[in-house]
PALO-637379 format. One record per residue (C-alpha): residue number from 1; x, y, z. Coordinates in steps of 0.2 Angstrom, whole numbers, plus 5000, padded with zeros to 4 digits. Layout:
REM residues N
{pos->NUM	px->X	py->Y	pz->Z}
...
END
This chain:
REM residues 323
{pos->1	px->5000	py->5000	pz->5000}
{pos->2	px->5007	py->5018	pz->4998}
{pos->3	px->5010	py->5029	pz->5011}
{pos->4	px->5006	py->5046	pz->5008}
{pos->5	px->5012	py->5058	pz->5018}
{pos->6	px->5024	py->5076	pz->5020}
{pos->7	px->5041	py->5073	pz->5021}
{pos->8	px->5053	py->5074	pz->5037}
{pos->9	px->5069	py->5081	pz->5037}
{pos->10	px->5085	py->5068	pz->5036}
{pos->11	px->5093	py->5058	pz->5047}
{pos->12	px->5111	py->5061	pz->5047}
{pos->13	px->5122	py->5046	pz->5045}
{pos->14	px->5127	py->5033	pz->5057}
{pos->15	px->5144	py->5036	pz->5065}
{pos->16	px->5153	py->5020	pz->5053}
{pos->17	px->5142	py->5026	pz->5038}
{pos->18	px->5152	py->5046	pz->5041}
{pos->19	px->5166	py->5041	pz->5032}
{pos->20	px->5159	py->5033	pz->5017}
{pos->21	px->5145	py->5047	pz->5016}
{pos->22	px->5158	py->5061	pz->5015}
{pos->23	px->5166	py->5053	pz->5000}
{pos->24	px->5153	py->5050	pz->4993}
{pos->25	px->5147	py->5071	pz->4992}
{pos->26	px->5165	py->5074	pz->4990}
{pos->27	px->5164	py->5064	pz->4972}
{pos->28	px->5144	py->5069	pz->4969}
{pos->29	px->5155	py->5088	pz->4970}
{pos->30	px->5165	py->5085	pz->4955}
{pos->31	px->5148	py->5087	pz->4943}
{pos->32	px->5146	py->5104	pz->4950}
{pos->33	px->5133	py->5106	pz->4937}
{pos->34	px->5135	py->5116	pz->4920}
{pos->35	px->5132	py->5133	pz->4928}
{pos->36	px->5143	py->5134	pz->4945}
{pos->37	px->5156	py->5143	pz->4939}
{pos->38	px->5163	py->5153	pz->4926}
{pos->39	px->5178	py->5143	pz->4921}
{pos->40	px->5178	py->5134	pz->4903}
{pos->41	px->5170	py->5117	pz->4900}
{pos->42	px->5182	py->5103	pz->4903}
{pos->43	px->5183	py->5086	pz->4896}
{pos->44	px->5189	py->5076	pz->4909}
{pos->45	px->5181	py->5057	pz->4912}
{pos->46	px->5167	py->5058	pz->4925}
{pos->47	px->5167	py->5044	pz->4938}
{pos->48	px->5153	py->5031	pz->4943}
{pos->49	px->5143	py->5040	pz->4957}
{pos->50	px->5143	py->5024	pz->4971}
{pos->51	px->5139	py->5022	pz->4987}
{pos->52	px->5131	py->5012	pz->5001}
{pos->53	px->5112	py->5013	pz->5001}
{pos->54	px->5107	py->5027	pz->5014}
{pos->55	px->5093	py->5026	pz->5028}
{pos->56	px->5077	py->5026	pz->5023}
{pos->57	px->5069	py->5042	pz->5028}
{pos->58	px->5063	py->5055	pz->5014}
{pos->59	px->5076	py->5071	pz->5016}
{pos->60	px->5072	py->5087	pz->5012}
{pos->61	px->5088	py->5095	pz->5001}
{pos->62	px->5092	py->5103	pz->5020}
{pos->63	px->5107	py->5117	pz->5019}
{pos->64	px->5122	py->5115	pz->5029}
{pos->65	px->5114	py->5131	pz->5040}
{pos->66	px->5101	py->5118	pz->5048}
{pos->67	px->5109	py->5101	pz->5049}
{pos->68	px->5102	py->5097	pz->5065}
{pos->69	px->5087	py->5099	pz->5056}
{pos->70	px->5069	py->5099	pz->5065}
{pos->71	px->5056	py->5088	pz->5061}
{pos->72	px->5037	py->5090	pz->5056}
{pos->73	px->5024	py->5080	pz->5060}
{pos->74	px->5018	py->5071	pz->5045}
{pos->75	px->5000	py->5073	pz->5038}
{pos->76	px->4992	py->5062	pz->5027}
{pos->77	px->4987	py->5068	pz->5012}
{pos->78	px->4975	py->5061	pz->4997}
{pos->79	px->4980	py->5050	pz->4984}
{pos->80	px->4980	py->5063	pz->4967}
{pos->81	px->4975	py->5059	pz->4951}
{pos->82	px->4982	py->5071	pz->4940}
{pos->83	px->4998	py->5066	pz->4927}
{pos->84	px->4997	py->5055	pz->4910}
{pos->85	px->4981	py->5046	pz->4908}
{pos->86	px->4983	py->5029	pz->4913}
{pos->87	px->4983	py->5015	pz->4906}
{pos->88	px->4966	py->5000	pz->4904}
{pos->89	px->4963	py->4992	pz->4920}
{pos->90	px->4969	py->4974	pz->4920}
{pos->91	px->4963	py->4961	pz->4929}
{pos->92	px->4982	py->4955	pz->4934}
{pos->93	px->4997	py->4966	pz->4932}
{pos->94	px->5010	py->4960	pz->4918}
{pos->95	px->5022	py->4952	pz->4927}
{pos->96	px->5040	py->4955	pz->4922}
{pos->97	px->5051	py->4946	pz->4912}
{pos->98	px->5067	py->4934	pz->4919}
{pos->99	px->5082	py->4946	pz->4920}
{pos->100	px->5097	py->4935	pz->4924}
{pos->101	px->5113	py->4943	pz->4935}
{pos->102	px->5125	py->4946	pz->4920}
{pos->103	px->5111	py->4955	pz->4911}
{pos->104	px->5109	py->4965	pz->4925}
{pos->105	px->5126	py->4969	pz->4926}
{pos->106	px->5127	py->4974	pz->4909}
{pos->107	px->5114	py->4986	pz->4912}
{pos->108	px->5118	py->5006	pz->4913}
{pos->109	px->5115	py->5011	pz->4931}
{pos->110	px->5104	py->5025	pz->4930}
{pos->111	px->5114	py->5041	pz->4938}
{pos->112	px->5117	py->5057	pz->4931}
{pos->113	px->5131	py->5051	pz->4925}
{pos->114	px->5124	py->5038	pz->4912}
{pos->115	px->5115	py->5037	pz->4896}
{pos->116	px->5099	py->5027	pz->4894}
{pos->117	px->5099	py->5025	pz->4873}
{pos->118	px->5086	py->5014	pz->4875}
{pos->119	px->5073	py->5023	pz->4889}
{pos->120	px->5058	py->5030	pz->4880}
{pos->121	px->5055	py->5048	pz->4881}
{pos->122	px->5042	py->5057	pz->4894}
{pos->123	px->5026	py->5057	pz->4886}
{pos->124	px->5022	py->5074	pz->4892}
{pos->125	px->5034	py->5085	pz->4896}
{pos->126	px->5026	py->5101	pz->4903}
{pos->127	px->5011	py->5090	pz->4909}
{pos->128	px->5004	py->5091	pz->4926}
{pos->129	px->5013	py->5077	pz->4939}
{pos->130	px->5006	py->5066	pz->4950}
{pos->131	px->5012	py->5070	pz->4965}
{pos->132	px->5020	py->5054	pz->4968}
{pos->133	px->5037	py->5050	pz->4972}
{pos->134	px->5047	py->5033	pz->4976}
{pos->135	px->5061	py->5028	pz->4984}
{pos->136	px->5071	py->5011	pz->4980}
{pos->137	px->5079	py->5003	pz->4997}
{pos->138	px->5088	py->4991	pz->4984}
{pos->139	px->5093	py->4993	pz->4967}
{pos->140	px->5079	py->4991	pz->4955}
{pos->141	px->5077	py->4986	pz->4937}
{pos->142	px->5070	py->4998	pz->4928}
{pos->143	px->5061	py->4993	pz->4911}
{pos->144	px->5056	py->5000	pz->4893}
{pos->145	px->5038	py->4995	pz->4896}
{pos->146	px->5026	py->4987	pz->4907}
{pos->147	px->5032	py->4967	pz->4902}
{pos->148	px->5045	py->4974	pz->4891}
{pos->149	px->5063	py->4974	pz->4890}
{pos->150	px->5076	py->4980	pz->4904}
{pos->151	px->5083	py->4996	pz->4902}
{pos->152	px->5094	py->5002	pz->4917}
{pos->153	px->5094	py->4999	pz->4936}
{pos->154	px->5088	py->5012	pz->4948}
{pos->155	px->5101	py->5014	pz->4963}
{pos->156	px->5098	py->5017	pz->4981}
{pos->157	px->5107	py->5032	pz->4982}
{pos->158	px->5111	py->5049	pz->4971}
{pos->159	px->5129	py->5058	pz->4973}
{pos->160	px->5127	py->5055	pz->4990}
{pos->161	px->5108	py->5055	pz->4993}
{pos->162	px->5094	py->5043	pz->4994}
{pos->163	px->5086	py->5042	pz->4978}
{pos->164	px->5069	py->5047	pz->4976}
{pos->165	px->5060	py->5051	pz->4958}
{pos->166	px->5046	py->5054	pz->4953}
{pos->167	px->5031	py->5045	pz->4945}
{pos->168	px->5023	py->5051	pz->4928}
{pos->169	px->5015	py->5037	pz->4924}
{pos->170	px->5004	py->5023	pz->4932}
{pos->171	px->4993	py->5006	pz->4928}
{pos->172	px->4990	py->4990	pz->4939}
{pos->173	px->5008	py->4984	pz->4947}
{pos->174	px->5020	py->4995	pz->4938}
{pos->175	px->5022	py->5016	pz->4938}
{pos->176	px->5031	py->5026	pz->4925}
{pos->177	px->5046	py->5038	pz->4931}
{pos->178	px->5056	py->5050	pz->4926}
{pos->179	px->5076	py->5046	pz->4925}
{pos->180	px->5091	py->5057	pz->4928}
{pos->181	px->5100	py->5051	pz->4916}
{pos->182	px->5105	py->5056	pz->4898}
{pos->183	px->5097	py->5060	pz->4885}
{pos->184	px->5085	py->5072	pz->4896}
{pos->185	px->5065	py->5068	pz->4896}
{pos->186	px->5070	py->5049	pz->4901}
{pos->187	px->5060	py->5038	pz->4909}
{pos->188	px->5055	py->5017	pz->4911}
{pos->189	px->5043	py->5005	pz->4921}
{pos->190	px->5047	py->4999	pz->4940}
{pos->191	px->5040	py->4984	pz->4944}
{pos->192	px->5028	py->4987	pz->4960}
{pos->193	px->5028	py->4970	pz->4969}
{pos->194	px->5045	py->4965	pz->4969}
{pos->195	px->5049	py->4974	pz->4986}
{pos->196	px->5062	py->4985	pz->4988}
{pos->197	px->5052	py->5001	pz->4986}
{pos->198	px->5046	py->5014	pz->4995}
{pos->199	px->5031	py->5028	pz->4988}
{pos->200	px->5024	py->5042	pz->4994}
{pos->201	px->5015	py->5060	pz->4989}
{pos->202	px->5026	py->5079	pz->4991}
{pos->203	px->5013	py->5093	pz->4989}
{pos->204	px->5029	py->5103	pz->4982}
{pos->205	px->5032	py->5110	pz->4966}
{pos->206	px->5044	py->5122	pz->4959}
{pos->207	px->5040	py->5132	pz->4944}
{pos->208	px->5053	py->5141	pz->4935}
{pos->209	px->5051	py->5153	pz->4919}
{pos->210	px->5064	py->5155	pz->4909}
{pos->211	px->5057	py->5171	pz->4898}
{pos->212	px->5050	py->5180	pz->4914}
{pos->213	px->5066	py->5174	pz->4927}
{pos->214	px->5055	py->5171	pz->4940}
{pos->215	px->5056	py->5154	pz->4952}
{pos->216	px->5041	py->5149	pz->4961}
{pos->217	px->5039	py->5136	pz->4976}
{pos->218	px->5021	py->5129	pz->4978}
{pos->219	px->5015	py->5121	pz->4991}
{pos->220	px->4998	py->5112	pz->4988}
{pos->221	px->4995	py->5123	pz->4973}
{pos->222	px->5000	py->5138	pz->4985}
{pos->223	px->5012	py->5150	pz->4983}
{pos->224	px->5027	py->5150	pz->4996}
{pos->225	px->5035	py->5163	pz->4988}
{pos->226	px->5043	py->5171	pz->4970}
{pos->227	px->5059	py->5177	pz->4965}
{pos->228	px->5070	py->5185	pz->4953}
{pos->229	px->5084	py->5171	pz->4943}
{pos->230	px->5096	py->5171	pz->4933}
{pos->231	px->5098	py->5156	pz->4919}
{pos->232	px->5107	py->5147	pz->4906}
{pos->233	px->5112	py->5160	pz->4892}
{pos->234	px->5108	py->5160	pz->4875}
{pos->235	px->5121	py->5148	pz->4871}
{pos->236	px->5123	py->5137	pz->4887}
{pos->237	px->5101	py->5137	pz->4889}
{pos->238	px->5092	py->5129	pz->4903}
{pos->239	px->5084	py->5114	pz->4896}
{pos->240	px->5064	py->5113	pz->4899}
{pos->241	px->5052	py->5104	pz->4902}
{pos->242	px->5048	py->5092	pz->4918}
{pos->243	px->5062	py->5086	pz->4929}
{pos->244	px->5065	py->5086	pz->4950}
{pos->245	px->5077	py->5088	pz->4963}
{pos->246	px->5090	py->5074	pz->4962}
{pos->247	px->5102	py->5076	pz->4976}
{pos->248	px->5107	py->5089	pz->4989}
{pos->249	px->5125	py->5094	pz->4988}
{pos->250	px->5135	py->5105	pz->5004}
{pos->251	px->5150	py->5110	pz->4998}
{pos->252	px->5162	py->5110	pz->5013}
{pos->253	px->5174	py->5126	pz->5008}
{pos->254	px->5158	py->5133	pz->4996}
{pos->255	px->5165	py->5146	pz->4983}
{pos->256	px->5148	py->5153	pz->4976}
{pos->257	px->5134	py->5142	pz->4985}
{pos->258	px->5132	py->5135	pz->5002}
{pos->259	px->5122	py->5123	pz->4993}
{pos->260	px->5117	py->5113	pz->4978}
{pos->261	px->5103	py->5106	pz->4970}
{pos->262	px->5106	py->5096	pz->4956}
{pos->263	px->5091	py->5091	pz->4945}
{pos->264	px->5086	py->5077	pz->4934}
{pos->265	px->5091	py->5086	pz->4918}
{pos->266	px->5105	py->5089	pz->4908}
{pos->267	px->5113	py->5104	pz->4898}
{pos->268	px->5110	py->5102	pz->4881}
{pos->269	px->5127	py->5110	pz->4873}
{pos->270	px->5139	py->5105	pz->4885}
{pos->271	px->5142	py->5085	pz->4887}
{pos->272	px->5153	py->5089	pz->4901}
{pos->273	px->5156	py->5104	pz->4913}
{pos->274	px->5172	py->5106	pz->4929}
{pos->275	px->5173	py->5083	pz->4926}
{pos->276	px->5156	py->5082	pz->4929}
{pos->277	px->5142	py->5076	pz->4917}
{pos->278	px->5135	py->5093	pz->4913}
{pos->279	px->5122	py->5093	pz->4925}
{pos->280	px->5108	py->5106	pz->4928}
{pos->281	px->5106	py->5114	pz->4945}
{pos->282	px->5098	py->5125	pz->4958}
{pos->283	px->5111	py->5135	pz->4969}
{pos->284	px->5116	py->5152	pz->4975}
{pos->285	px->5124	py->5167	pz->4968}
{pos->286	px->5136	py->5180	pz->4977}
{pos->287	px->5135	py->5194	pz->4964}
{pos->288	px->5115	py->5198	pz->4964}
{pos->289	px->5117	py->5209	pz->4948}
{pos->290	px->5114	py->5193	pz->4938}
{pos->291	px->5096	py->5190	pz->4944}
{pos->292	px->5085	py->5194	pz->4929}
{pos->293	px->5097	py->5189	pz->4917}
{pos->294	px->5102	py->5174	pz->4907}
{pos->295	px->5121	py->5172	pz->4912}
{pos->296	px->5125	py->5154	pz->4917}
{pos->297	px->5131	py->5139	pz->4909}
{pos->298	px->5113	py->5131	pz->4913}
{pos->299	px->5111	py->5130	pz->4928}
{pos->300	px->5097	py->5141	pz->4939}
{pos->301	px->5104	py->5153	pz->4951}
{pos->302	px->5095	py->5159	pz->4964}
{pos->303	px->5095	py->5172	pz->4978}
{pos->304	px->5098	py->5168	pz->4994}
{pos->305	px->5080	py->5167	pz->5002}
{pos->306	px->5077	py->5157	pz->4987}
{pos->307	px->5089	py->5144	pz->4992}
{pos->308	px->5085	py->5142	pz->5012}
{pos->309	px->5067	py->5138	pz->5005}
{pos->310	px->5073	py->5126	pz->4991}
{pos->311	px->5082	py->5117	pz->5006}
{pos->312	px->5067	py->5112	pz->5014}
{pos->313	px->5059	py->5105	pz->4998}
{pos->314	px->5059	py->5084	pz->4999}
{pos->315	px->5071	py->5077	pz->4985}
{pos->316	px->5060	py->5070	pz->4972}
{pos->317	px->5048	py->5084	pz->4970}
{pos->318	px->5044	py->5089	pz->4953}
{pos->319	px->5052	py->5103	pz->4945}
{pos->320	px->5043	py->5113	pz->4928}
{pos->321	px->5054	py->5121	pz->4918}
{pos->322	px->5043	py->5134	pz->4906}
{pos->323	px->5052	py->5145	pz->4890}
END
């Protein structure tokens, strides 16, 4: 059965899990996404994003000013019924096919670091989302259809954070979700009853407009606040459409951020950005003369205010990226 609920704020790591978790954002540091700096694009080798699976509670992107963190009570909210139309009622779920260990293994983990040729594209990118999220607590397959082929496998954990996406997509034993990986709009089919998984709702949503420079934070449909950006210039743009918040990054000697948000999407022109995949981002901004302006490398930067309220957003939400 689903759990819907709002989501607390993170547990911090065991004491023997510290070590492993710091490395972990120390690599998940390297994409510092296409718009964080000002340097030129290098073409360095990314590395694999690994790492232990995390605890299982749903984080909020929390900045490194409230680590302690303080948690709300949850409340139950209603199941929602707004996204892609489903598919026919069946009387019994397609069950999926046999995926032997060496197929798996051969399989592209989906990160941001990897390519998914075979994933089929969202079917509506500037559609309405669900509202449902999911978090696998062991790697998942991930396939092209309901029954169909494999595709990827969908890790615990995202440079350094639990992984939680969202669903697009549903019909009987199986839901659709979106995929952080290359080329951008990917998604494919998790199989519901094979355990591992946990699902949920977030009322949150963050609206961002590209032509107006204006970033929006809804909670429930209602407004938390609005503010002024900068994004992707007319050479480096900010790719839109439909994507969420990936993973939650504290940089521990920050140059231009305290924090970072990177997105399930991807820069369009630049394959790869300062050894990182070219990944699109939320994150601060020291000089505010660049708010209104299209300026970075892709990525969205945000004033200040912006960023303490982005922290307290659940990874997973969904994230609509307008022209």
């Amino acid at each position: 059965m689903r759990d819907h609920f709002r989501f607390s704020c993170p547990r911090r790591p065991a004491g023997r899990q510290a070590k492993t978790a710091l490395l972990a954002i120390a690599l998940a540091l390297a994409v510092l996404t296409v718009g964080c700096s000002t340097s030129a694009p290098q073409a360095s080798a990314p590395p694999q994003a690994t790492g232990p699976p995390h605890a299982t509670g749903v984080p909020r992107a929390t900045a490194p000013s409230s680590a302690t963190g303080r948690s709300r009570s949850s409340a139950t909210l209603p199941s929602r019924a707004t996204g892609a139309p489903q598919a026919a009622t069946r009387s019994h779920p397609l069950a999926p096919p046999n995926v032997s260990a060496a197929q798996i293994a051969r399989l592209p983990v989906a990160t941001t670091y990897a390519t998914t040729p075979t994933a089929p594209q969202d079917p509506a990118p500037f559609g309405a989302e669900t509202g449902t999220v999911l978090h696998p607590t062991a790697a998942q397959v991930i396939y092209t259809r309901p029954g169909g082929p494999a595709e990827a496998t969908l890790p615990a954990t995202e440079l350094g954070s639990p992984t939680w996406v969202p669903v697009v997509q549903s019909q009987p034993g199986w839901d659709r979700i979106l995929l952080p990986t290359r080329p951008n709009r990917s998604t494919g089919w998790i199989y519901l009853s094979g355990g591992g998984l946990r699902i949920a709702s977030t009322p949150y949503r963050v609206e961002v407009s590209l032509s107006t420079y204006r970033l929006t934070i809804l909670d429930g449909g209602r407004s938390l606040g609005t503010w002024t950006i900068a994004d992707g210039a007319a050479g480096t743009p900010t790719p839109a459409g439909r994507t969420f918040l990936l993973a939650s990054l504290a940089p521990q000697h920050p140059t231009y951020s305290p924090l970072i948000l990177p997105l399930g999407a991807h820069s369009n022109t630049l394959t790869t950005y300062g050894g990182g995949p070219g990944t699109v981002g939320l994150h601060g901004w020291p000089d505010p003369a660049v708010f209104g302006h299209a300026a970075s490398h892709g990525c969205v930067r945000v004033p200040a205010a912006a960023l303490r309220a982005l922290s307290q957003i659940p990874l997973g939400s969904p994230v609509m990226i307008t022209s």
